[in-house]
N, C-alpha and C positions, 0 to 999 in steps of 0.2 A: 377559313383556313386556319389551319391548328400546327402551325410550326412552332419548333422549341429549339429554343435557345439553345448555345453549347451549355452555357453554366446549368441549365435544367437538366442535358444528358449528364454532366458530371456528376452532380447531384445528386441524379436518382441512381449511376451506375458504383457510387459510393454508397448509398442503402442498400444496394441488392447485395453488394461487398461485405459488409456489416452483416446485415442479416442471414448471411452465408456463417457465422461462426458455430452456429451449434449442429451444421448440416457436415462434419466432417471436413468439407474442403478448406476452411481456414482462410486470415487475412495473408498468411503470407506464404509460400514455397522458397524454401532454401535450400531443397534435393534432399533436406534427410528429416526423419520423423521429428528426432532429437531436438533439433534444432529448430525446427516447426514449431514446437511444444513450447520448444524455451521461448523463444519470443512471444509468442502468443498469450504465454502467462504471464509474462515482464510487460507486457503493452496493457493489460487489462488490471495488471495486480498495479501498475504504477499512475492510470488513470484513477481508479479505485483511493487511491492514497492521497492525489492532490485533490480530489473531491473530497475526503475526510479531512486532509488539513485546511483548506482554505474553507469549510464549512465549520470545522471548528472554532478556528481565528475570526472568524466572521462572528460566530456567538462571542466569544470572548469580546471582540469590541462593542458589539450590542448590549450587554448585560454592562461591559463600565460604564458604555454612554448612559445608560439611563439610570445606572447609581451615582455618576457624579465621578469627574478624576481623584479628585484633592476633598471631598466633602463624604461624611459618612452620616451624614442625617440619623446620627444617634444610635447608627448600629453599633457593633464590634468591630474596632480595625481588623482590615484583614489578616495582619501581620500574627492578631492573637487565636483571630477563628480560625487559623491554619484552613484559609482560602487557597485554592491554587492561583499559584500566580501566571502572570496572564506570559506565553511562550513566545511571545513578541515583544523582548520589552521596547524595540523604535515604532511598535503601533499604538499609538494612544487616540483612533479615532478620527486622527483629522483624515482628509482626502490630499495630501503630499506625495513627491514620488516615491520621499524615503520610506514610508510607510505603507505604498504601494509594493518598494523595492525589496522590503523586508519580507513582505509575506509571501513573494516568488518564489525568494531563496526558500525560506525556510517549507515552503509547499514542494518545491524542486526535489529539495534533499530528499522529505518522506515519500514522495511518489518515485524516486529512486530507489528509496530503501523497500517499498512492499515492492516495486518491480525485482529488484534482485533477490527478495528474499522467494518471491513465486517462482524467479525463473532456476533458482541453484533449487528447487524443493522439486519440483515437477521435472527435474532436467534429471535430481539425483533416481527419485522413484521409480521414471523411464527407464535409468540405465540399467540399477538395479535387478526391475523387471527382468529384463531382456537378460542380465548376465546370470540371475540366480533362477530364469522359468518361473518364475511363480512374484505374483502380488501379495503379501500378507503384512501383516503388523512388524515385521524385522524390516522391513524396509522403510517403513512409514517412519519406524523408529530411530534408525540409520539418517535416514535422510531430513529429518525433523533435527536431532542433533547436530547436524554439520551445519545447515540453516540457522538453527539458534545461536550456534558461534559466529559463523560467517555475520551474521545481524548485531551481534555483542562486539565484535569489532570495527563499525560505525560509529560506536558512542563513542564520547570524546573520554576523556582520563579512563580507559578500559583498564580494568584488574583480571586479574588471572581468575576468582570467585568473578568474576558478573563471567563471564567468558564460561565457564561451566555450569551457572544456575542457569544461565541462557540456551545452552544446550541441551540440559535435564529439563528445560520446562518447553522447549521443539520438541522433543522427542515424546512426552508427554503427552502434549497436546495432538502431536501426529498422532501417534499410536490409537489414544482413547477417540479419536475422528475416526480413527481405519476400522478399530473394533465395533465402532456404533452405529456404524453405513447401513449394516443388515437389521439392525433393529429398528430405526425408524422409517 
């Protein structure tokens, strides 16, 4: 007899869900494309982001545990190699909640920040689209720029320059993506 579980049907009825993303129909229906779109890239762009940071953070604590907190075994303090310093400073390695609790937050925030930076970029491109009839590098550009401000106002002490280098360097980086789609 081959009966399954309910957690088995859920299971498997969440893979088929999943692997429904590239077939069109999508994890989610909210009645309008737009909106479909936004979340869908905010769900994937902010999963994406906590797997970067907390793979990050993970190295970083791996590379001090095995050089040593407080000992530099005769290399160059880091302070002089202009090592990067480590973006956690309440993780130093132990297994604590605070040190647990640090790296949530700080995993939170950036799987926030790439969910909002996919869903205002793919929400602007969509609309874009739809209002001007046509996909091209103006729009990539457009909406690369509001994305790179929208992102330049999450950092903490923002300036009016990070606020426009941020935007020149969205726009940028959109654009030379949208122009290079057909070449590779």
């Amino acid at each position: 007899m081959n009966l399954k579980t309910s957690s088995e049907v859920e299971t498997r009825a969440l893979l088929d869900k999943v692997s429904s993303f590239d077939k069109n129909e999508g994890l989610f229906n909210l009645g309008h494309p737009l909106l479909n779109r936004i979340a869908e890239c905010f769900v994937k762009a902010a999963g994406i982001g906590a797997v970067q940071a907390v793979s990050r953070e993970g190295y970083s604590i791996a590379i001090q545990g095995t050089r040593g907190v407080d000992s530099n075994n005769g290399s160059i303090p880091p302070e002089l190699s202009g090592a990067k310093k480590n973006h956690l400073p309440g993780l130093r390695g132990e297994t604590n909640s605070k040190s647990f609790e640090a790296m949530v937050l700080k995993s939170g925030k950036e799987s926030l920040q790439w969910g909002v930076a996919a869903g205002i970029y793919s929400g602007l491109t969509y609309g874009l689209k739809e209002a001007r009839g046509a996909h091209d590098w103006k729009n990539s550009a457009v909406a690369g720029a509001i994305t790179g401000a929208s992102l330049a106002l999450t950092l903490e002490d923002v300036s009016h320059d990070q606020i426009v280098q941020c935007a020149i360097t969205g726009a940028a980086i959109s654009t030379a993506a949208n122009l290079l789609t057909g070449i590779f």
